[in-house]
C-alpha positions as CSV (number, residue, x, y, z in Angstrom):
1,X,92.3,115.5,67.4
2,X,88.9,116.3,68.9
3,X,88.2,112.8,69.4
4,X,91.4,112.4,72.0
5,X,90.7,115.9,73.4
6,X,86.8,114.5,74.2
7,X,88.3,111.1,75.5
8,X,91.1,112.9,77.7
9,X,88.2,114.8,79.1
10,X,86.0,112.3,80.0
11,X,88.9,110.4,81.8
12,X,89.7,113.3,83.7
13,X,86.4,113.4,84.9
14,X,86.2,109.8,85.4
15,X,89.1,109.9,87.8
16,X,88.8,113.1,89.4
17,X,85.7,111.1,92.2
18,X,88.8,108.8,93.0
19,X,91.5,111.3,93.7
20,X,88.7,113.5,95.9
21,X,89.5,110.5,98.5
22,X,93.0,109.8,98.3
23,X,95.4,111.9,100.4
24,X,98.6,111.3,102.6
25,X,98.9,111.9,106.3
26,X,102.5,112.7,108.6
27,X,102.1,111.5,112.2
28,X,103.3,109.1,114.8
29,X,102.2,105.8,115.1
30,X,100.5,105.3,118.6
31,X,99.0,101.9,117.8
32,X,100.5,99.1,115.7
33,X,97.6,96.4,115.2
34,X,99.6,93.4,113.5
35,X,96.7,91.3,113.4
36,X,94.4,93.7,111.5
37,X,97.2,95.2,109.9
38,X,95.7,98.7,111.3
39,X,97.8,101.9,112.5
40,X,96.7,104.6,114.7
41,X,98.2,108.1,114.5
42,X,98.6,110.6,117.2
43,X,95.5,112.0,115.3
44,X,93.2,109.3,116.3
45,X,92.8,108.3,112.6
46,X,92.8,104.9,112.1
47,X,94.5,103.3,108.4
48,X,94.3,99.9,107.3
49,X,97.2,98.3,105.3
50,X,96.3,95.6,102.6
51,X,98.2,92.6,101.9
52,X,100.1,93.8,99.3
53,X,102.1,96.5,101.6
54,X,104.9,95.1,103.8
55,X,104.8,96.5,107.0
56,X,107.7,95.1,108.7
57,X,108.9,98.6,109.5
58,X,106.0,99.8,111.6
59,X,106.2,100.4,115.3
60,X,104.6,102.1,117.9
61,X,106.3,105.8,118.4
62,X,107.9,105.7,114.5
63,X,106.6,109.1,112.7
64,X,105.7,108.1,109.2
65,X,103.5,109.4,106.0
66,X,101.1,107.4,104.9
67,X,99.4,107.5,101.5
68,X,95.6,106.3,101.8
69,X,92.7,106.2,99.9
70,X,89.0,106.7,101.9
71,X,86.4,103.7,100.8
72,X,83.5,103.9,102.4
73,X,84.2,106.0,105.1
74,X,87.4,104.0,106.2
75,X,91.1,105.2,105.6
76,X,92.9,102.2,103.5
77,X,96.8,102.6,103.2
78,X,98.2,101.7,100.0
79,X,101.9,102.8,101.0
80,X,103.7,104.7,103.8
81,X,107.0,106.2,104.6
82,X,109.5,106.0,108.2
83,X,110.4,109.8,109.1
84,X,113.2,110.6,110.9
């Protein structure tokens, strides 16, 4: 038992640096880069899609919320949601 209560610890802190930078952000989309893959929000901030997300829904004036994770100082979107 003190063994899985020391591991569980030390997980949680292992993790806890990784969840400091992830976050999710509502706006509406004032730049669609498809090249890049790269959104702008009515913010300013700037969030790059990987390959892995399908973006076929994005366009310019949609409101969405976008789940991101910061890596070295940029915003990279791992998912995102169209608002109505």
């Amino acid at each position: 038992m003190k063994k899985t209560v020391i591991a569980l610890a030390i997980a949680a802190i292992a993790v806890s640096p990784l969840a400091a930078g992830a976050g999710e952000k509502e706006g509406k989309i004032t730049k669609w880069e498809t090249t890049t893959r790269t959104v702008t929000l009515d913010d300013g901030r700037t969030y790059q899609f990987n390959e892995t997300v399908k973006t076929e829904q994005i366009k310019e004036g949609a409101r969405v919320k976008v789940t991101y994770a910061e890596k070295d100082g940029k915003y990279q979107a791992t998912k995102y949601e169209i608002l109505r």
